[in-house]
C-alpha positions as CSV (number, residue, x, y, z in Angstrom):
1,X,0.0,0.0,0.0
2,X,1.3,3.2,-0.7
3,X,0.6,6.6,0.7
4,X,-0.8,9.2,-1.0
5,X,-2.1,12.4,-1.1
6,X,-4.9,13.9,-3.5
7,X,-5.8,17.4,-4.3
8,X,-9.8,17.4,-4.8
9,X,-11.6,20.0,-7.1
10,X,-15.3,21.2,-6.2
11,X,-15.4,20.7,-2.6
12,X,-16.8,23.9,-0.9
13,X,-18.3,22.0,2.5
14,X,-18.7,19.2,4.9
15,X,-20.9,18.0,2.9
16,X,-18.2,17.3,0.3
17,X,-16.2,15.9,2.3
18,X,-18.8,13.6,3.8
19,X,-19.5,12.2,-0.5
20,X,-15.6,12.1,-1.0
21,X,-15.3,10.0,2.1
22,X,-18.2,7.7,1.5
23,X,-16.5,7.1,-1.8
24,X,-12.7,6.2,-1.1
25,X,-14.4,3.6,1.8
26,X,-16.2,1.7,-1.0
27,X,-12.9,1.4,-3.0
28,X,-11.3,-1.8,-2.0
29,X,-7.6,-1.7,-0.7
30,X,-7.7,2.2,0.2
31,X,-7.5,3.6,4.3
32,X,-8.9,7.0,4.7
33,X,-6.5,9.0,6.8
34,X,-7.9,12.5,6.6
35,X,-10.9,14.1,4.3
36,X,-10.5,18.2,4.0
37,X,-12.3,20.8,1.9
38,X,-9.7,20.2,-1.0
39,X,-7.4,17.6,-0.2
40,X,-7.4,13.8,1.1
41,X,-5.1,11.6,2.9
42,X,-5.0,7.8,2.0
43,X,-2.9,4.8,1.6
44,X,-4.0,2.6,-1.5
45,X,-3.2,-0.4,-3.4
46,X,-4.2,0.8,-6.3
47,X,-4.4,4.6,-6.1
48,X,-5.8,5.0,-10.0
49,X,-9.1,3.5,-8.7
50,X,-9.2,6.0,-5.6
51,X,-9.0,8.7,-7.8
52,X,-11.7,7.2,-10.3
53,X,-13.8,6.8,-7.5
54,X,-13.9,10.6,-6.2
55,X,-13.9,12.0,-9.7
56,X,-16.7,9.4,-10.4
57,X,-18.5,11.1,-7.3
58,X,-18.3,14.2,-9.1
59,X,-15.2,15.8,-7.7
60,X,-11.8,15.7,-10.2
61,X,-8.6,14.4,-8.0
62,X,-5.2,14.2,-8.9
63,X,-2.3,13.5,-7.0
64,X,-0.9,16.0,-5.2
């Protein structure tokens, strides 16, 4: 697993943060280590599918 950080377009609340969270959890092989307005914290196996599932969820991610 590696460590990662993302930087997340579109989030603007707690809200966001709250859909971006509920999305890296359903992504097999990724730990959620810290969800802010903007950013994320995560280890992955396979970090290409964590940021498919945020941008999927309607926010763009790359890594940071």
């Amino acid at each position: 697993m590696s460590a990662i950080n993302l930087k997340i377009e579109g989030m603007h609340c707690q809200s966001c943060v709250a859909r971006v969270k509920r999305a890296l959890v359903k992504v097999q092989g990724v730990q959620v280590h810290d969800v802010q307005v903007g950013s994320a914290q995560i280890e992955a196996v396979d970090p290409a599918a964590a940021i498919a599932a945020v941008t999927n969820a309607g926010y763009p991610a790359t890594r940071d």
